[in-house]
C-alpha positions in Angstrom: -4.6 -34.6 -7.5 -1.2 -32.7 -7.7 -1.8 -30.2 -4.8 -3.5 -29.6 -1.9 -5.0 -27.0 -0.1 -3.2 -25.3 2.8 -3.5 -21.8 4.7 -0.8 -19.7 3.8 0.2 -17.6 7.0 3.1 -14.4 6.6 5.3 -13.7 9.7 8.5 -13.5 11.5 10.8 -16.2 12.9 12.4 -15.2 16.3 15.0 -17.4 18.6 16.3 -15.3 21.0 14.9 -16.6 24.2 14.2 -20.0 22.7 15.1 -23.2 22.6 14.8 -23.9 19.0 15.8 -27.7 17.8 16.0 -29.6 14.1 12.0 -29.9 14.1 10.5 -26.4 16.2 10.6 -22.6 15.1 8.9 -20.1 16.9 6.6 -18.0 14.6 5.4 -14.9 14.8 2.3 -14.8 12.5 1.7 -11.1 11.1 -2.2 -11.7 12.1 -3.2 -14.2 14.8 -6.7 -14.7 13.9 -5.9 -16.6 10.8 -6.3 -19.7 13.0 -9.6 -19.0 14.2 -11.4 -20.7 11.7 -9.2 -24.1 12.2 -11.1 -27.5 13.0 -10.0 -29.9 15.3 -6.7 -29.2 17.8 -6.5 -25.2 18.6 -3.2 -23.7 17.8 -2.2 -21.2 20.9 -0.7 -18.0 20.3 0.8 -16.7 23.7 0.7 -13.5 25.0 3.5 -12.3 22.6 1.8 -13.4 19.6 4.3 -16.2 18.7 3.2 -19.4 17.6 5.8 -23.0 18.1 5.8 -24.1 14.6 6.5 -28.3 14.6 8.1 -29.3 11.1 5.3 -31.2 9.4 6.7 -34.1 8.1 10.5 -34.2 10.1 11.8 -35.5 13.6 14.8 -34.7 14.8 17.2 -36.2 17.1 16.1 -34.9 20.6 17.8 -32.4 22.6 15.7 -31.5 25.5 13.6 -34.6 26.3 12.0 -34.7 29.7 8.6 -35.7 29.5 9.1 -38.3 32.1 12.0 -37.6 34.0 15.2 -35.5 34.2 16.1 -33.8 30.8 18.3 -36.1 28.3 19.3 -35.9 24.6 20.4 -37.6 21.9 23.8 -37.7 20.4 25.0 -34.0 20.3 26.6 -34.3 17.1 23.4 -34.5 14.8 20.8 -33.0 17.1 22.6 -29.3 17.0 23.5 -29.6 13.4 20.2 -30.4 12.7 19.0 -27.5 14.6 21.9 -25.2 13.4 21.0 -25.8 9.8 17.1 -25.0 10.6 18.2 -21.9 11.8 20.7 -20.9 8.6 17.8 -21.8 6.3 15.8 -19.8 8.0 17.9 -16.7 8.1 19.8 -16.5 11.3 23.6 -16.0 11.8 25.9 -16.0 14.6 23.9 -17.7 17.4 24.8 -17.9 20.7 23.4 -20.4 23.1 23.5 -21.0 27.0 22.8 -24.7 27.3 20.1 -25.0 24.6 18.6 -21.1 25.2 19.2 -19.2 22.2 21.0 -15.7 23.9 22.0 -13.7 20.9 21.5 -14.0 17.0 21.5 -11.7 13.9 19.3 -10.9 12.9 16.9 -10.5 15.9 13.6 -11.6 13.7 13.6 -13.0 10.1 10.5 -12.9 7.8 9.4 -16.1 6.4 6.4 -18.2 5.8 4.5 -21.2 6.5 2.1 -23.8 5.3 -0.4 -25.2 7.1 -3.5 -27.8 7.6 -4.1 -27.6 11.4 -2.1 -27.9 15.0 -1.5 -31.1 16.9 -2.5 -31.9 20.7 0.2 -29.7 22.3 -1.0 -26.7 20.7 1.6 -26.3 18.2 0.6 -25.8 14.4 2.3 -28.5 11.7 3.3 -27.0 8.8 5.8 -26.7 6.3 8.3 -23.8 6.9 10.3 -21.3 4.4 11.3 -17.6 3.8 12.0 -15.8 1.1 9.3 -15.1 -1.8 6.2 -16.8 -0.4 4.0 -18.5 -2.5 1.3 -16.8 -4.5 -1.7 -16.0 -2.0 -2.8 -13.1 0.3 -1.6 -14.1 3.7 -4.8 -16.3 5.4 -5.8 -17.9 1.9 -6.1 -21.1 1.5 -3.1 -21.9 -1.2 -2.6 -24.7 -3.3 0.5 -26.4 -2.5 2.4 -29.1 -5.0 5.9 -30.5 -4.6 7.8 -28.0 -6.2 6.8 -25.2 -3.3 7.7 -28.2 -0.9 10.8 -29.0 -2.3 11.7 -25.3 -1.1 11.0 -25.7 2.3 13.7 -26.2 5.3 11.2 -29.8 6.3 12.4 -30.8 2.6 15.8 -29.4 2.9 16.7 -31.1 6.8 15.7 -34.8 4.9 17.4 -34.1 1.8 20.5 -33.6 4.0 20.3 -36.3 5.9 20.1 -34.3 9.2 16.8 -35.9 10.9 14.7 -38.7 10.4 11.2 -38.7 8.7 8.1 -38.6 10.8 5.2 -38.7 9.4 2.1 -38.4 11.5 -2.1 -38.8 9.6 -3.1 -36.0 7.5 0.2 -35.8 5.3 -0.7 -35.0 1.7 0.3 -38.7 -0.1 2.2 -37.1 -2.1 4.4 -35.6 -0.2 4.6 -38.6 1.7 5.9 -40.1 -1.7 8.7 -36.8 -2.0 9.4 -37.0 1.5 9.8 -40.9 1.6 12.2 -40.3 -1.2 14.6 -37.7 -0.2 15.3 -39.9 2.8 16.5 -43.3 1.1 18.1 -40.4 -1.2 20.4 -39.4 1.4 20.5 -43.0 3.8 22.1 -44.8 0.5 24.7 -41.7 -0.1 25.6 -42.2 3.7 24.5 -38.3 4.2 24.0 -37.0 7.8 23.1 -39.2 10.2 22.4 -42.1 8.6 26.2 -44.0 8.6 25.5 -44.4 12.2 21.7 -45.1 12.7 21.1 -48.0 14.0 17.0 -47.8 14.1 16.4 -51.1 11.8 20.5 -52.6 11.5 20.5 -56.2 12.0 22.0 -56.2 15.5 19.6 -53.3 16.3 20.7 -50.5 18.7 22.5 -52.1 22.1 20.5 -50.7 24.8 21.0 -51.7 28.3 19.8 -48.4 30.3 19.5 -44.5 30.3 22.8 -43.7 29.3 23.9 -46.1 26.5 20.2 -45.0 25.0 21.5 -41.3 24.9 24.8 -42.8 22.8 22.9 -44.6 20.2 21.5 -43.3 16.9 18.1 -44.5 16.7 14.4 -43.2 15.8 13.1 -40.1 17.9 9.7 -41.8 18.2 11.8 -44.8 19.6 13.6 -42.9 21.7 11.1 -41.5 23.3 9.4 -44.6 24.3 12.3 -46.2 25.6 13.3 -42.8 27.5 9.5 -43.2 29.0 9.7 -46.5 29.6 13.1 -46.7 31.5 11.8 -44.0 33.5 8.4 -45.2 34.8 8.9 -49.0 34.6 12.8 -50.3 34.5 16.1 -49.4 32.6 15.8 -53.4 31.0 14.8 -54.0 28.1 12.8 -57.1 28.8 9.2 -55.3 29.7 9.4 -52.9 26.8 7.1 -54.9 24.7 4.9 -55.1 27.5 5.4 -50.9 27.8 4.6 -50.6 23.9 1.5 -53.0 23.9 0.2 -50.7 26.2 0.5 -47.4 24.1 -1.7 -45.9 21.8 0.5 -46.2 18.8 -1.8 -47.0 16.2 1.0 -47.2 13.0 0.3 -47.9 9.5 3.4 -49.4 7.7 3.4 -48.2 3.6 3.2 -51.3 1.5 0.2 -52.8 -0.3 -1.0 -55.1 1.9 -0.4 -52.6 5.0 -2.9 -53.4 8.1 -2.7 -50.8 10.7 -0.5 -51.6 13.8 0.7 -50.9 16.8 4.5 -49.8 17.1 4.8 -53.2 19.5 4.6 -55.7 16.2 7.4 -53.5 14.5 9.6 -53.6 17.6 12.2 -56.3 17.9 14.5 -57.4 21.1 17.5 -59.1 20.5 18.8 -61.5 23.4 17.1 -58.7 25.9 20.2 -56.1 25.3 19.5 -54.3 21.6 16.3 -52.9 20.0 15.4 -52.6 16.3 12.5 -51.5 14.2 11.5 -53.8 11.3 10.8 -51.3 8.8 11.9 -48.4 7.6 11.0 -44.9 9.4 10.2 -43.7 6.2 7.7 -46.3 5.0 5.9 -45.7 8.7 3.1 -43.6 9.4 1.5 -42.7 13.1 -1.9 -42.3 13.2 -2.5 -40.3 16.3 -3.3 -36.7 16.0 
């Protein structure tokens, strides 16, 4: 099979307000009730009729993480290109910001489109995001979708650059997994982006030795994030983080042919209790939750 099905959904992308980053968009779908029909998570469209879009198939650096504690980030340099290149693509031109809100842009609204199988547990619908000429399809059908249409999508475009990391979650088309998988060792062997200074699987593995030396390094979003958590409900060591992981619901599958799914814990490494590595690749790692 060369395509898949997804629901084609018209609309408008609008910032002003927001605090859009390298992997979220609001959306404005040009009718709502195209979701209605969706199994499994609902998607929620708010009282404005605006959707948060989360880039199937992309994480970027974080800006605003505070799930567990006081906001933090990531280095600066490559989460607000990332998220300044979304909103180019996109359409969008001279934004200002206060902090991470979004206070002015031109133009206020840009028509686009987006791709879609379903939403994940924070309400949010995962798709594949573009503008321009949409592909063929009334707005609401169900479309097929190959990798040519993806390749024209700002999710392919931020990996081809080099801009975020992959982050690939159950439900993505294997093929596209495949395209997606590509463009990333595409752009970490031409030193693109990010990638000179991640340090998610280097030998001596990210040196980690508390909150602020975590927000310095270059490392996996998914990583982050459990070491953000981690630092803030347990301790700021690194010497109960396996301990943290084991007790996560991370069930990973790692691509290769004799995969077995995982936890993140077995594809975690500590070195001498101050740095933390993955052993694979982010690209040849899929997360099974929803």
């Amino acid at each position: 099979m060369d395509s898949v099905k997804m629901l084609l959904v018209h609309g408008q992308y609008r910032i002003i307000g927001t605090e859009p980053d390298g992997d979220t968009i609001r959306f404005i779908p040009t009718n709502p009730l195209v979701f209605k029909d969706f199994q499994g998570p609902p998607i929620e469209v708010d009282k404005k009729g605006e959707i948060k879009v989360r880039l199937q198939g992309v994480d970027a650096l974080e800006t605003h993480y505070d799930s567990t504690g006081p906001r933090v980030r990531q280095p600066a340099e490559f989460g607000d290109k990332a998220a300044q290149e979304l909103l180019t693509f996109l359409g969008f031109g001279n934004v200002r910001r206060s902090g991470q809100r979004v206070v002015s842009a031109e133009p206020a609204q840009t028509p686009g489109w987006i791709l879609t199988t379903g939403g994940d547990p924070f309400q949010r619908c995962v798709a594949f995001v573009g503008t321009g000429i949409p592909p063929e399809g009334d707005d609401g059908a169900l479309v097929d979708v190959d990798v040519d249409r993806l390749r024209t999508t700002a999710n392919h475009f931020l990996l081809r650059t080099g801009l975020v990391y992959p982050g690939f979650y159950k439900g993505l088309f294997e093929k596209f997994q495949w395209e997606l998988s590509a463009v990333t060792r595409q752009a970490r062997e031409s030193n693109l982006g990010l990638w000179p200074l991640d340090a998610t699987t280097a030998p001596g593995g990210a040196v980690v030795t508390g909150m602020a030396s975590l927000t310095e390094v270059v490392i996996l979003p998914k990583l982050f994030r459990r070491l953000v958590d981690h630092f803030n409900l347990v301790e700021q060591s690194l010497t109960t983080f396996p301990a943290y992981l084991a007790g996560k619901a991370d069930a990973v599958k790692i691509l290769s042919p004799d995969s077995k799914q995982l936890s993140l814990l077995p594809v975690v490494q500590i070195i001498d209790g101050l740095a933390v590595r993955m052993t694979v690749q982010p690209e040849d790692t899929i997360f099974l939750e929803n």
